[in-house]
PyMOL commands that place a pseudoatom at each C-alpha (Angstrom):
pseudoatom trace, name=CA, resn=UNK, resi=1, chain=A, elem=C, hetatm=0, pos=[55.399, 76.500, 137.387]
pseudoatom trace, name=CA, resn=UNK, resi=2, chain=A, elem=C, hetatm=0, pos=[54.263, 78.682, 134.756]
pseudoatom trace, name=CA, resn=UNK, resi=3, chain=A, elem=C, hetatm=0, pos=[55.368, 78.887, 131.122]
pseudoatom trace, name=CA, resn=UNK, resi=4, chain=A, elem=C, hetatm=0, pos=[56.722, 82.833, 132.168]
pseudoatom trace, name=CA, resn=UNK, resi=5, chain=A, elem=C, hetatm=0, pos=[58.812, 81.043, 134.700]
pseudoatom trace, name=CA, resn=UNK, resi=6, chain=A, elem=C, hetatm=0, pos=[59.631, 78.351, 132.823]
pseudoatom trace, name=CA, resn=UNK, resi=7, chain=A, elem=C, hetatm=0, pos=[61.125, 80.832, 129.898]
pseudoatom trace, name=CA, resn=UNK, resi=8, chain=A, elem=C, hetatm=0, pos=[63.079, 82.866, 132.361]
pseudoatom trace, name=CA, resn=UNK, resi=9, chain=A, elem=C, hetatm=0, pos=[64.715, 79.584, 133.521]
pseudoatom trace, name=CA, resn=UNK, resi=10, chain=A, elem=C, hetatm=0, pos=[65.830, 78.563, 130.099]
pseudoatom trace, name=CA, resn=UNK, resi=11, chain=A, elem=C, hetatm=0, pos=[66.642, 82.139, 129.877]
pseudoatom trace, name=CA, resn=UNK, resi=12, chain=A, elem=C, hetatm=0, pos=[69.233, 82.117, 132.545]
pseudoatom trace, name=CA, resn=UNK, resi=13, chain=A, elem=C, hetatm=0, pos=[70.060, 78.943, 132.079]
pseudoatom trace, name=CA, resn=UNK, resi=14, chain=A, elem=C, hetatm=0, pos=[70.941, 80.487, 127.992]
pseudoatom trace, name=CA, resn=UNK, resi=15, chain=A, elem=C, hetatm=0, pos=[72.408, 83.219, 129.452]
pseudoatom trace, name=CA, resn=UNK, resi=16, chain=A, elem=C, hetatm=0, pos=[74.628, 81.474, 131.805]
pseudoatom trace, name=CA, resn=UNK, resi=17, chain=A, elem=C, hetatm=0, pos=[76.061, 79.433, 128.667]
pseudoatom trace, name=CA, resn=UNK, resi=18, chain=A, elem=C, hetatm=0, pos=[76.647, 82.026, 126.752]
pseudoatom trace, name=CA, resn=UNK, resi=19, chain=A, elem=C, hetatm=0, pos=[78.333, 84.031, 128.971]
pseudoatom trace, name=CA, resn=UNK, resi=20, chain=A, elem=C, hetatm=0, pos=[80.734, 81.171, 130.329]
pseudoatom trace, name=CA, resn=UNK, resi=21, chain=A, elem=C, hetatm=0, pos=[81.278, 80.051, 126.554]
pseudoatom trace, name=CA, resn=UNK, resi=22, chain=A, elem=C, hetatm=0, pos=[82.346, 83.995, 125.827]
pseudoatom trace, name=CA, resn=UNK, resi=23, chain=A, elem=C, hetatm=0, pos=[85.358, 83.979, 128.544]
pseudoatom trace, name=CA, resn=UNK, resi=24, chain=A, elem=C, hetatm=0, pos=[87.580, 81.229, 126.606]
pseudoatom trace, name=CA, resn=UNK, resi=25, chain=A, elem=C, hetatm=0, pos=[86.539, 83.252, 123.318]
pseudoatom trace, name=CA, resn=UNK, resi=26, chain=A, elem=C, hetatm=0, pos=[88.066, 86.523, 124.743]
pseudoatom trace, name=CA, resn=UNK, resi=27, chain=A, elem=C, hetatm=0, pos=[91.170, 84.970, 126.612]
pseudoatom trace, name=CA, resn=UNK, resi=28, chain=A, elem=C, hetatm=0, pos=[91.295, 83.597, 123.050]
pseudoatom trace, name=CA, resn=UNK, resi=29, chain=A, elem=C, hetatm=0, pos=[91.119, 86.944, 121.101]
pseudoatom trace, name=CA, resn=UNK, resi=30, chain=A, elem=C, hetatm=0, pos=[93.490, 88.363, 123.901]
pseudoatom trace, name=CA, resn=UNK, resi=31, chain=A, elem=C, hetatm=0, pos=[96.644, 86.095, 123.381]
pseudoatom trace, name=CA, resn=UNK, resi=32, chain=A, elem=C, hetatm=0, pos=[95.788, 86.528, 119.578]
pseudoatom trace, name=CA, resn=UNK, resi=33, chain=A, elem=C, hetatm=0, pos=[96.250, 90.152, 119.885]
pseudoatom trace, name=CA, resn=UNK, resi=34, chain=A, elem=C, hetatm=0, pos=[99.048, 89.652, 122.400]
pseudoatom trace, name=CA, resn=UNK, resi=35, chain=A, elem=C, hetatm=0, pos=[101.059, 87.723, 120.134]
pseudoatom trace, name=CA, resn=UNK, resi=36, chain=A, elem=C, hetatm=0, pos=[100.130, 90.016, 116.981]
pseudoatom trace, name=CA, resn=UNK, resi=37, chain=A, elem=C, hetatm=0, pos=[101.483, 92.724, 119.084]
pseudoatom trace, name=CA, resn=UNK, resi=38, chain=A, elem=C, hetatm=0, pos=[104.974, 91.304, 119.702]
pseudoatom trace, name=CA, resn=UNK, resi=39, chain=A, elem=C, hetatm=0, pos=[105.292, 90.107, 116.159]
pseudoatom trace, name=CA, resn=UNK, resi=40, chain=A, elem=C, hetatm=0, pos=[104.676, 93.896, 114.958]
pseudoatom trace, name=CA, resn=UNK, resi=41, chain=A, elem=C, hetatm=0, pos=[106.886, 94.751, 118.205]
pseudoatom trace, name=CA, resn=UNK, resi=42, chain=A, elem=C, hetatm=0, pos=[109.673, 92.522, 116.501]
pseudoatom trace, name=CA, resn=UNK, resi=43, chain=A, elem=C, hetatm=0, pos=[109.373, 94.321, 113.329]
pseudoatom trace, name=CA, resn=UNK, resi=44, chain=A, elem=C, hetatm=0, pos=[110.135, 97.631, 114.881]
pseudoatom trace, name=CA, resn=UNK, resi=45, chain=A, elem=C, hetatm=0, pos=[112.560, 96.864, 116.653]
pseudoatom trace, name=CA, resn=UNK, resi=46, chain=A, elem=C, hetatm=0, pos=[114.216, 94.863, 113.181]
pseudoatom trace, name=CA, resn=UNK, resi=47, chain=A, elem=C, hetatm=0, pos=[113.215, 98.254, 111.224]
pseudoatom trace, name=CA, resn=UNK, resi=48, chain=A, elem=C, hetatm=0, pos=[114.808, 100.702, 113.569]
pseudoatom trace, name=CA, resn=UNK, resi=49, chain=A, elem=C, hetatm=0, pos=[118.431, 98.440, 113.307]
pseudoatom trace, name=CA, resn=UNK, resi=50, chain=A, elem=C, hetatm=0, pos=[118.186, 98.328, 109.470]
pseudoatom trace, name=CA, resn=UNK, resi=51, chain=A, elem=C, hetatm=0, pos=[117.617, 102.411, 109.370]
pseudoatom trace, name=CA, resn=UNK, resi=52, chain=A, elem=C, hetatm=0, pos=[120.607, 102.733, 111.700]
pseudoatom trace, name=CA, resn=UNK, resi=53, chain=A, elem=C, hetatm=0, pos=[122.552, 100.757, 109.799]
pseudoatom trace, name=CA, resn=UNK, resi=54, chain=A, elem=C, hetatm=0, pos=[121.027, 102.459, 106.524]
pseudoatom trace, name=CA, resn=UNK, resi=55, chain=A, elem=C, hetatm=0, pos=[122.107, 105.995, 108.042]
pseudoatom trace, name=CA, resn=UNK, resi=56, chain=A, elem=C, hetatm=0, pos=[125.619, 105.218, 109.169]
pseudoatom trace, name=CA, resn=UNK, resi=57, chain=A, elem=C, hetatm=0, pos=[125.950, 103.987, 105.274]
pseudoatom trace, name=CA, resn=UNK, resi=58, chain=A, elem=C, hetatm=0, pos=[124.763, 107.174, 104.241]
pseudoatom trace, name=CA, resn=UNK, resi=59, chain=A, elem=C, hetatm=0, pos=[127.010, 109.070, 106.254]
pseudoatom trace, name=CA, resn=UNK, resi=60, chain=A, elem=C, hetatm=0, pos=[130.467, 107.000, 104.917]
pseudoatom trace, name=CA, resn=UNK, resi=61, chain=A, elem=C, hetatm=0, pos=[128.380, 108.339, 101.558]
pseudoatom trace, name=CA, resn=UNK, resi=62, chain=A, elem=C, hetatm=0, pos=[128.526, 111.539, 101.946]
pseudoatom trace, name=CA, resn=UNK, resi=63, chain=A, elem=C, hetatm=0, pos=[132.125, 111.600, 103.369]
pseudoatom trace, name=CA, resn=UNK, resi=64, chain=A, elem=C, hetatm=0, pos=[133.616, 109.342, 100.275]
pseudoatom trace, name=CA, resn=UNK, resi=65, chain=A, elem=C, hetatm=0, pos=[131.877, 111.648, 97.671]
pseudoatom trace, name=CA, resn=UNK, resi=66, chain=A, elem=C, hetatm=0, pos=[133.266, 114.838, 99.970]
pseudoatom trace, name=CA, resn=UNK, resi=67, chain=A, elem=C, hetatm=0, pos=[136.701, 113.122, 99.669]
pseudoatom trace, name=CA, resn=UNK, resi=68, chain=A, elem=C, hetatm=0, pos=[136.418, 112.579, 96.003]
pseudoatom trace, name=CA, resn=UNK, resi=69, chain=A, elem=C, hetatm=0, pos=[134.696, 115.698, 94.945]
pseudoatom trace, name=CA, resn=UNK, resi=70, chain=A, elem=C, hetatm=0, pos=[137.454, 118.311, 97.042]
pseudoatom trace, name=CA, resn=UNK, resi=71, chain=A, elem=C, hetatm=0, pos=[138.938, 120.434, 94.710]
pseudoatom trace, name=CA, resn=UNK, resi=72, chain=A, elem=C, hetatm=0, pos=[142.495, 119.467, 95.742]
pseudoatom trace, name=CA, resn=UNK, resi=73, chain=A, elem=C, hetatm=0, pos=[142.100, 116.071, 94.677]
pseudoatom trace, name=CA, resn=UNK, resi=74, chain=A, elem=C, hetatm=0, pos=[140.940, 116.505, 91.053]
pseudoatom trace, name=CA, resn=UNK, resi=75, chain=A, elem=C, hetatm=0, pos=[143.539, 119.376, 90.565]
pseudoatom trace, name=CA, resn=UNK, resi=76, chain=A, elem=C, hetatm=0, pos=[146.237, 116.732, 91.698]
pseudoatom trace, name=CA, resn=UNK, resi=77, chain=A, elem=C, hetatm=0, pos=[144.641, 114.103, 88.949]
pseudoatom trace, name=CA, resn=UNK, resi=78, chain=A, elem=C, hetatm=0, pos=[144.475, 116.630, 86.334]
pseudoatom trace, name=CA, resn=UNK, resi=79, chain=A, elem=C, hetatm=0, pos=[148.284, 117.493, 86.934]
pseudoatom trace, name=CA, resn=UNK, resi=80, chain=A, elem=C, hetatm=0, pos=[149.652, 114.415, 87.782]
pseudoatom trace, name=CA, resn=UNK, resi=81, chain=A, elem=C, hetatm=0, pos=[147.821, 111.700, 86.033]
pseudoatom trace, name=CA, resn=UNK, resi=82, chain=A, elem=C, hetatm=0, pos=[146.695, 113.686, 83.012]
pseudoatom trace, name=CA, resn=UNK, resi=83, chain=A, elem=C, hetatm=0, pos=[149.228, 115.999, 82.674]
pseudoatom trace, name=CA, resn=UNK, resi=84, chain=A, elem=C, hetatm=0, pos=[147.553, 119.208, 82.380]
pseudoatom trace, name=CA, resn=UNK, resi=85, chain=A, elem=C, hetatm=0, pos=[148.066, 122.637, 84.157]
pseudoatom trace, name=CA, resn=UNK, resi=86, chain=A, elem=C, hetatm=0, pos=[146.037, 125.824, 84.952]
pseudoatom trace, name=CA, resn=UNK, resi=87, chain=A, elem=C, hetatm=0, pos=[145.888, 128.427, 81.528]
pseudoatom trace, name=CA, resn=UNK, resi=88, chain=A, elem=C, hetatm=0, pos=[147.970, 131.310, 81.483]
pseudoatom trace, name=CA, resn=UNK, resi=89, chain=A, elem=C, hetatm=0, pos=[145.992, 134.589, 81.230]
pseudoatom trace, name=CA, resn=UNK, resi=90, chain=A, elem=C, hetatm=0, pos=[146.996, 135.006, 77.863]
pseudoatom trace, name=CA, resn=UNK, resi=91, chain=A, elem=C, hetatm=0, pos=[145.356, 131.681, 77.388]
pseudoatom trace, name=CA, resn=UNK, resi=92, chain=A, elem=C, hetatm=0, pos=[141.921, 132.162, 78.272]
pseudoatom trace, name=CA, resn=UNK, resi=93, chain=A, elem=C, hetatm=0, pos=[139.637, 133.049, 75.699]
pseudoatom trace, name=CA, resn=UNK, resi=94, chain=A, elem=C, hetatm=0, pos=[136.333, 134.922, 76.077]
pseudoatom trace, name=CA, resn=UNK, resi=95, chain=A, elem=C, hetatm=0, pos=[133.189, 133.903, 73.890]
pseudoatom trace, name=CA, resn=UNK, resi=96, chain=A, elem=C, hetatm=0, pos=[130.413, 135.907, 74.367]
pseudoatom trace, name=CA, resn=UNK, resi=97, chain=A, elem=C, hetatm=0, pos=[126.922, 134.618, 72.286]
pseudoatom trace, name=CA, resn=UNK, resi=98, chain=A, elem=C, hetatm=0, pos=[124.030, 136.929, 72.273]
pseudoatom trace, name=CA, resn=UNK, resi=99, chain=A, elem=C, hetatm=0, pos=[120.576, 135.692, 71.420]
pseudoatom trace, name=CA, resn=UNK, resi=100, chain=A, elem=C, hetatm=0, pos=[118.171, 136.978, 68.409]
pseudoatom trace, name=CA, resn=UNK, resi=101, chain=A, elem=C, hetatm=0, pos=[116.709, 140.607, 69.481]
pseudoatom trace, name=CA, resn=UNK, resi=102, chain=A, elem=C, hetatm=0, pos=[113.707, 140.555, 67.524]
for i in range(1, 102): cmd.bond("trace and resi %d" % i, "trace and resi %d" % (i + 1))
show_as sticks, trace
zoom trace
C-alpha cells in the first residue's frame, strides 16, 4: 500500500467523520431555529391581540370626545350650569383691526 493510498484512506476515513459529526450539528441548528421561530410566532400573535385591543380603545376615544365635543352638549352646560344665553343682535359687537400699511 502506497503512501497515495494510504492518504486517500485517512481521507475518507476524515471525511466520513466529518460528515457524520455535521448531521447532529444541523438537527441541532434546526430545532434552534425551530424554536426561535415559535417564540417570534408567539410574539405576533401577543402583538396582534394588544393592537386589537389598542384599536377598540381608540375607537371608545373617538366616540367619548364626539359625545363631549357635540355642540348640543356644551350649549346645555353653558345654559344650565353656567347660566349664560346666546347675545341678542343688538349685543354683538364688531371689532375690526387693520394692520400697519406701510
Amino acid at each position: 500500500m502506497g503512501v497515495k493510498s494510504k492518504f486517500l484512506k485517512i481521507a475518507g476515513t476524515v471525511s466520513t467523520y466529518l460528515l457524520a459529526l455535521t448531521i447532529p450539528v444541523f438537527l441541532v441548528m434546526a430545532v434552534m431555529q425551530s424554536r426561535h421561530y415559535s417564540d417570534i410566532e408567539s410574539d405576533v400573535v401577543a402583538l396582534n391581540e394588544k393592537q386589537s385591543e389598542l384599536i377598540e380603545s381608540n375607537k371608545t376615544y373617538v366616540t367619548d370626545i364626539s359625545v363631549l365635543a357635540s355642540s348640543e352638549r356644551i350649549e346645555k352646560i353653558a345654559v344650565e350650569e353656567l347660566g349664560m344665553r346666546k347675545a341678542d343682535t343688538d349685543e354683538i359687537v364688531r371689532i375690526s383691526i387693520e394692520g400697519n400699511k406701510k
